[in-house]
C-alpha positions in Angstrom: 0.2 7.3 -0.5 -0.5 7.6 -4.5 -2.3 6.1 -6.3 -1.9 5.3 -10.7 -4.7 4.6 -12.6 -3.0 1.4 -13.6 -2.7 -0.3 -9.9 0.4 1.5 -9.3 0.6 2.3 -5.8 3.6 3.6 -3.7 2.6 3.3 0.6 4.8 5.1 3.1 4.5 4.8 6.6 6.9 6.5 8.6 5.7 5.3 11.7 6.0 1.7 10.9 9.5 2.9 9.1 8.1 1.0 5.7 7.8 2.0 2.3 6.1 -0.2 -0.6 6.2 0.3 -4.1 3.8 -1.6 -6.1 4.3 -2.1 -9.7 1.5 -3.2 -11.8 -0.1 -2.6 -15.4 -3.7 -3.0 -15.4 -4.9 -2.9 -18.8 -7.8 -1.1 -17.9 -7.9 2.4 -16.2 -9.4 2.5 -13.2 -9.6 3.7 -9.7 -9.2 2.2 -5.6 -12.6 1.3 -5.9 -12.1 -1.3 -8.0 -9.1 -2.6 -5.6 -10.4 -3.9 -2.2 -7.5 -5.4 -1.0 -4.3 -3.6 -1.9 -4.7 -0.8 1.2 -6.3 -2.9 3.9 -3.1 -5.5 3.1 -0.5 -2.3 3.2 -2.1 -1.1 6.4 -2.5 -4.5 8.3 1.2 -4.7 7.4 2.2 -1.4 9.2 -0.3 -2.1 12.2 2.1 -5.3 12.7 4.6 -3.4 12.5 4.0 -0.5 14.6 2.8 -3.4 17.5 6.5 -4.6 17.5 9.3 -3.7 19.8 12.4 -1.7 18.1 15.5 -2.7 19.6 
């Protein structure tokens, strides 16, 4: 994962074979503190994955 100081995030899990790129521009600086949701939403979303069957 990184991180930018703007809410720019980029998520790979090669695992769950997904990669997310999130684009954002925060006006303020700041830092994942200040973002509770982002990271527990990327890794619910590979935990889903990762429970499915691949053909």
């Amino acid at each position: 994962m990184a991180r930018g100081v703007h809410g720019q995030r980029i998520y790979v899990d090669p695992k769950a074979e997904m990669v997310i790129v999130r684009y954002a521009t925060h006006p303020v600086a700041s830092n994942s503190a200040n973002d509770p949701v982002t990271l527990p939403a990327f890794e619910a979303l590979a935990e889903f994955l990762n429970s499915k069957e691949r053909p």
